[in-house]
C-alpha positions in Angstrom: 0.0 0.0 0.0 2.7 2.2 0.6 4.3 1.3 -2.5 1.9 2.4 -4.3 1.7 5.7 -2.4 4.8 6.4 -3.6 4.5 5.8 -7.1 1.3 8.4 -7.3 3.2 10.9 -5.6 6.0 10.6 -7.9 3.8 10.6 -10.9 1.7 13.7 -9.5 5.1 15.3 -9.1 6.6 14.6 -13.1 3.0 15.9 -13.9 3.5 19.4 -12.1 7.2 19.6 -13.2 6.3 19.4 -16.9 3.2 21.7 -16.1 5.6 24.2 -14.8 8.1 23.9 -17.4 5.4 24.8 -20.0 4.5 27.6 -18.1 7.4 29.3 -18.0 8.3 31.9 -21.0 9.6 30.2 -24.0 11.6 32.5 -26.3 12.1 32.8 -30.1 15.8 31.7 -29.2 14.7 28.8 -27.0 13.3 26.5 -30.3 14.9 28.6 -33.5 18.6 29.3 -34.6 19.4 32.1 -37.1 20.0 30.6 -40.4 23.8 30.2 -41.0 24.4 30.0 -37.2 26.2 27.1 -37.7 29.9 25.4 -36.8 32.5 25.1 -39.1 35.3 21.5 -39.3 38.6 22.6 -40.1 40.9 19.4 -41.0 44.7 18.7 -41.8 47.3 16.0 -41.5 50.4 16.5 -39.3 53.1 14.9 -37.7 53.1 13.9 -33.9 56.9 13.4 -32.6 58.1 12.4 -29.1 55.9 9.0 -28.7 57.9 6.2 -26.5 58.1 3.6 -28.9 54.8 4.0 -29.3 54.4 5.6 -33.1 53.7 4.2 -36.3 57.0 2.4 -36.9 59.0 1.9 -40.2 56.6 -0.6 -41.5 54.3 2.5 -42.4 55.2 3.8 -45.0 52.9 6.8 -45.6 54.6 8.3 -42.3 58.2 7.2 -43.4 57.6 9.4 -46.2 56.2 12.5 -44.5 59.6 12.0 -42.2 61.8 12.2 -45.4 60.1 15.2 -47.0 60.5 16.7 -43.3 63.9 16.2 -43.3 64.4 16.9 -46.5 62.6 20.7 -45.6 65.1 21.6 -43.4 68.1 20.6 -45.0 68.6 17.3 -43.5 68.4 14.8 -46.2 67.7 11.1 -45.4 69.4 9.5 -48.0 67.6 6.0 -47.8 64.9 4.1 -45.8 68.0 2.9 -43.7 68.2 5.9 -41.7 64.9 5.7 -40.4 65.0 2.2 -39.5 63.7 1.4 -35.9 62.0 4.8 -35.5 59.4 4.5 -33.6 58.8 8.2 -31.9 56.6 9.5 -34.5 52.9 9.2 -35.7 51.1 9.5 -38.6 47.6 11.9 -37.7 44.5 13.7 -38.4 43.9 17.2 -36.9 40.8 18.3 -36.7 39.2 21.9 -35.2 35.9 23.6 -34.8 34.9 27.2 -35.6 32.4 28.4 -32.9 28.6 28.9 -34.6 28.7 33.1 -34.5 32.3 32.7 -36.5 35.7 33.5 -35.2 38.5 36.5 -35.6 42.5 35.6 -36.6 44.0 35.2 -33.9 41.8 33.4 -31.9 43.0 30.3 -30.6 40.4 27.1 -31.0 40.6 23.2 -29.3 42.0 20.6 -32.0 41.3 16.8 -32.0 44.5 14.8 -33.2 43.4 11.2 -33.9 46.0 8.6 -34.8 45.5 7.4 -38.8 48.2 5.1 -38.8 49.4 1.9 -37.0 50.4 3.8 -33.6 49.5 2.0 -30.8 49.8 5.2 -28.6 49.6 9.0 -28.6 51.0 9.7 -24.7 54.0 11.9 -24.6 53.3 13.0 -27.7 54.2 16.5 -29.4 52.0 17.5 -32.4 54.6 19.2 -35.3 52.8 22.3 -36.6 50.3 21.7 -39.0 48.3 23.8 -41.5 44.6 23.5 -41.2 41.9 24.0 -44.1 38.0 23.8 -44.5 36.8 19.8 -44.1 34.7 20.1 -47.4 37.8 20.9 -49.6 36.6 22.2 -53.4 39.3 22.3 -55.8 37.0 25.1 -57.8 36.6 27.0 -54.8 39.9 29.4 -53.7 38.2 30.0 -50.1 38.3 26.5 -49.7 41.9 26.1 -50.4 43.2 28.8 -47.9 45.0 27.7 -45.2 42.7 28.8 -42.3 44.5 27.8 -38.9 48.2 26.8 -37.6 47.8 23.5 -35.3 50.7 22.6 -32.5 51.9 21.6 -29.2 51.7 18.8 -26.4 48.9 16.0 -26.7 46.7 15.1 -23.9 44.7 11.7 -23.4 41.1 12.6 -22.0 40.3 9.5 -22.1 43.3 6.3 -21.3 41.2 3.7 -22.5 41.3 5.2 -26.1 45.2 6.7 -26.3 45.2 6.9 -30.3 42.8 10.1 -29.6 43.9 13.0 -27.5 43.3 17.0 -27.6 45.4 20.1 -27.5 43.3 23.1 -25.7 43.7 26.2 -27.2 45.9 24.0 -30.4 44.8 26.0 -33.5 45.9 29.5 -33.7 43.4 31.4 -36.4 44.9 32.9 -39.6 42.0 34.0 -41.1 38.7 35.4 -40.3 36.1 33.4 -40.2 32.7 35.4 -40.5 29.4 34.5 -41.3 26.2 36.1 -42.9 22.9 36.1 -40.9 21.3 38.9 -42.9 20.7 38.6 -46.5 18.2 41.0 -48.7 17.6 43.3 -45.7 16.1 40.1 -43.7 17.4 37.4 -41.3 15.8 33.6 -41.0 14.9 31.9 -38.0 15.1 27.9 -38.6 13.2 26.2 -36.0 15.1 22.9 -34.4 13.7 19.6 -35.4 11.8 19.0 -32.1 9.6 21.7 -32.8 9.4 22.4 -36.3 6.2 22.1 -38.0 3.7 24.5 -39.7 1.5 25.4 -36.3 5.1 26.3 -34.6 6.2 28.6 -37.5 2.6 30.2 -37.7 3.3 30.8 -33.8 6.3 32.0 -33.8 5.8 34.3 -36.9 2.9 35.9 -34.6 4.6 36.4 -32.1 7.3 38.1 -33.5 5.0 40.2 -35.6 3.0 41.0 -32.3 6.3 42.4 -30.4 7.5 44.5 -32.8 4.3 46.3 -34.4 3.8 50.1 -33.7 1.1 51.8 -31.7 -2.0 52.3 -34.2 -1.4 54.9 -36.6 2.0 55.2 -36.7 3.0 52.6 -38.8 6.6 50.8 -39.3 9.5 53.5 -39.4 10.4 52.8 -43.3 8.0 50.1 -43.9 4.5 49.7 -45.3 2.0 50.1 -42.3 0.1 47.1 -43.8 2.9 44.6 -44.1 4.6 42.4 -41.2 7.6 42.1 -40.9 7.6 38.3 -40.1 6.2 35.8 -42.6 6.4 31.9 -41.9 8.2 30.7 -45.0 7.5 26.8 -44.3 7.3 23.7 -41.3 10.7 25.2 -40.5 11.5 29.1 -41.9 10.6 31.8 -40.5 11.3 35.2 -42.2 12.0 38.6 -40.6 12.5 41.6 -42.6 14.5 44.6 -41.0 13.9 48.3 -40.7 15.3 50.3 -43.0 16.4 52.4 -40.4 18.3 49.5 -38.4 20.0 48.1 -40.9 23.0 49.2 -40.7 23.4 47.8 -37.1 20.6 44.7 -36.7 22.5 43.5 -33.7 19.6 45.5 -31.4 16.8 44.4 -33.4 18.1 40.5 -33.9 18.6 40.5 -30.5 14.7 41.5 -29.8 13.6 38.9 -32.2 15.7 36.0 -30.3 14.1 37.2 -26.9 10.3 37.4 -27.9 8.4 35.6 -25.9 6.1 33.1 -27.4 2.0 34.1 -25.8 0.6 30.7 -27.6 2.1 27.3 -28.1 0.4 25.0 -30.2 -0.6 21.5 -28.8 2.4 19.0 -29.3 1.7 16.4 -31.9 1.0 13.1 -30.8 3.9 10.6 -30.7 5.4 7.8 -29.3 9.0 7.3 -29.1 10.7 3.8 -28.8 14.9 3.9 -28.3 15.4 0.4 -29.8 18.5 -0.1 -27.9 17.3 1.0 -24.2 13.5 0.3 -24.9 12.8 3.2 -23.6 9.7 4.9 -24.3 8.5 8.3 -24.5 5.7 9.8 -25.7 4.3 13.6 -25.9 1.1 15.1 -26.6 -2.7 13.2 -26.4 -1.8 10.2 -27.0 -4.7 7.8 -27.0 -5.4 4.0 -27.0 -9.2 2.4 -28.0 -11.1 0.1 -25.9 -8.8 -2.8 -26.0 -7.6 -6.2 -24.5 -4.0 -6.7 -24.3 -2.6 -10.6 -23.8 0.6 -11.0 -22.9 2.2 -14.4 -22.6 2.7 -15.3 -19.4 1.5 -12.6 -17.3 -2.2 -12.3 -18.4 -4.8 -9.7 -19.9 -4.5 -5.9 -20.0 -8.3 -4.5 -20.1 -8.1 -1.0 -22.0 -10.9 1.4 -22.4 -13.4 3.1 -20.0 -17.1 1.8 -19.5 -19.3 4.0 -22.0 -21.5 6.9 -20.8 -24.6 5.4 -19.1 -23.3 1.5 -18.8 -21.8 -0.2 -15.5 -18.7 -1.5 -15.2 -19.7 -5.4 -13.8 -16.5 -5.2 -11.4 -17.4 -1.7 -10.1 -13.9 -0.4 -11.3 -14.0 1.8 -13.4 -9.8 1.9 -14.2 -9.2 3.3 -17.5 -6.5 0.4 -17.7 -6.5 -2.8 -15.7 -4.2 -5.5 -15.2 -5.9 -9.5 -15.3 -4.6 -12.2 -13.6 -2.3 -14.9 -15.6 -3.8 -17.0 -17.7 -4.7 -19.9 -15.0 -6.6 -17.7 -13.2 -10.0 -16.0 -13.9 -9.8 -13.9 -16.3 -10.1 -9.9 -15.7 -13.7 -8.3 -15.3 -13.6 -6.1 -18.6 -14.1 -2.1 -18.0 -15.6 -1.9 -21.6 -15.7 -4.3 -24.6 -13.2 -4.4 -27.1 -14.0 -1.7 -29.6 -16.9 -0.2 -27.4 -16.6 2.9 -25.0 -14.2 5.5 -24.7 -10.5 5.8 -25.5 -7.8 6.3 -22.4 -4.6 8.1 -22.0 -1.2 6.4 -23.0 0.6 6.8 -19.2 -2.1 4.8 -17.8 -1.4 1.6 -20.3 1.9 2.3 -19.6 1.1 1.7 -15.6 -1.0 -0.9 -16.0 2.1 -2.8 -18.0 4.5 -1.7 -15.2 1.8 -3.0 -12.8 1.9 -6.8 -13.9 6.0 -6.1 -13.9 5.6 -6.2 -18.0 9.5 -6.3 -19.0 11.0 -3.8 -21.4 11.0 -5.6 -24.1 7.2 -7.0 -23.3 6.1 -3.3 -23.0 7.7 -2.4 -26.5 5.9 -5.4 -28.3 2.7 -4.1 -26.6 3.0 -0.5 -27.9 3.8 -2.1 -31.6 1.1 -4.3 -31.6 -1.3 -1.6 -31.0 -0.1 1.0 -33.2 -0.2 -2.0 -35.9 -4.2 -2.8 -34.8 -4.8 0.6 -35.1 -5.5 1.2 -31.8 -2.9 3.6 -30.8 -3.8 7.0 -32.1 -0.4 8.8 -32.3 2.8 8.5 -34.5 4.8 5.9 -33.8 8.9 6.7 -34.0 12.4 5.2 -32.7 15.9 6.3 -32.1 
């Protein structure tokens, strides 16, 4: 008895967390990026010296080779293979950096990820040689592509020792060019709603919203603008267009910055879905999601009874539980709360309790949930991850 208890206070308390979340002020910035907000790979090879016998060895050619030439660069010529015979110090690698999503000035120094690409067995110790660093997405008909954007060196360290042919260098990549975006384009920036809430009722919101904080008292119109137009239009499930004042375009960082902060005064109802992680069995769900009057057998552990009793009829146990767990199959079967295919639909969380009541396993719970949605008795999308 006290069990149980517990588990409706624990479920009355999720409720009123997610009640409050919603209830809080959602922003523009809170489910939309600007478009070309992005990050940016920047990628080269190197050299990593100083390894204790732990490099790529003479065997690897490749890396033999980018010795020579090193060598070779500095006015030390190896005359033969012979003279690099038993070197094991150095390691063939892959250096890899990211530009921050609002761009970054030269100079600026960035994190770099130096991953072994040979046969190294370790990168501890290790000292990356300085490497020059280029866009990922290399175009041979493209010049900006070809510029060499960032200078990579110094010590390695392991953040993880259970995987030493990866390690990091904080602050690696020095910058040698700028590295600026574009957010406004024709006198307009785009807002590009993330995937969890994009979708044609979202961009109608959000275009209202936006169009609601930013129009003038009555009469006065839109400082260089046509009184009659907004400035936000919803472009698509995901696009959301805003145009600028003329008189604020030359410096939109104020008026950006009160489009990312809007506050949205409606949110639409969340779509209906279930969500099954194949490899935890989680599941998940959002919105109304319903299940039809129903009976659920599950090998081994019994019936599940699924619906409530319609309007007017009695419910021959005198429970009336929108979801109710039978015995197993030796025993009497389970007083139905409403035939199969007659009286009303329930909630998904309460199937979902009843399962957890007859200790349903994971895996029992997920076969549930796809037989329904296959019957046509789940009403709600069904999706996995």
């Amino acid at each position: 008895m006290n069990v149980k208890r517990k588990s409706g206070l624990v479920v009355a308390g999720l409720v009123g967390l997610a009640a409050t979340a919603w209830a809080g002020e959602v922003r523009v910035q809170d489910i939309a990026r600007l478009q070309g907000q992005r990050t940016n790979k920047l990628m080269g090879y190197g050299l990593v010296v100083g390894l204790a016998g732990t490099g790529d060895g003479e065997k690897y050619a490749a890396t033999m080779r980018a010795l020579m030439r090193l060598h070779q660069r500095f006015h030390a010529p190896v005359v033969s293979d012979a003279d690099l015979k038993g070197n094991r110090s150095v390691a063939l690698v892959v250096v890899e950096a990211t530009i921050p999503e609002f761009g970054a000035r030269s100079g600026q120094r960035v994190d770099v990820v130096v991953s072994v690409l040979g046969a190294a067995k370790g990168l501890r110790g290790g000292q990356l040689l300085s490497t020059p660093l280029q866009y990922a997405l290399f175009d041979e008909n493209d010049p900006a592509t070809q510029l060499i954007y960032a200078l990579a060196q110094g010590p390695l360290e392991l953040p993880d020792e259970r995987t030493p042919t990866r390690a990091i260098i904080r602050g690696g990549a020095t910058l040698e060019e700028d590295c600026i975006y574009s957010f406004v384009a024709d006198g307009a920036i785009t807002l590009v709603l993330d995937d969890a809430h994009a979708g044609w009722a979202w961009a109608h919101m959000l275009a209202r919203a936006i169009n609601h904080e930013l129009a003038a008292p009555a009469g006065i119109g839109r400082a260089g603008d046509p009184a009659d137009e907004e400035p936000a239009v919803a472009l698509g499930p995901k696009e959301v267009r805003v145009r600028i004042p003329e008189f604020e375009r030359d410096k939109p960082a104020g008026f950006v910055s009160r489009v990312l902060q809007t506050p949205l005064f409606m949110l639409p109802p969340q779509p209906a879905r279930v969500v099954i992680n194949r490899t935890t069995r989680n599941i998940s769900f959002t919105g109304a999601v319903t299940v039809s009057p129903t009976v659920l057998q599950l090998p081994g552990l019994g019936s599940i009874v699924v619906g409530r009793p319609a309007a007017g009829s009695e419910d021959p146990s005198g429970d009336r539980a929108a979801a109710r767990a039978g015995g197993p199959p030796s025993g009497p079967p389970a007083a139905p709360a409403a035939a199969p295919g007659r009286g009303e639909a329930v909630g998904f969380g309460e199937l979902l309790e009843a399962l957890a009541a007859i200790r349903a396993s994971p895996a029992q719970m997920v076969d549930a949930v796809e037989h329904l949605h296959k019957t046509g008795s789940l009403h709600a999308q069904l999706l996995y991850e």
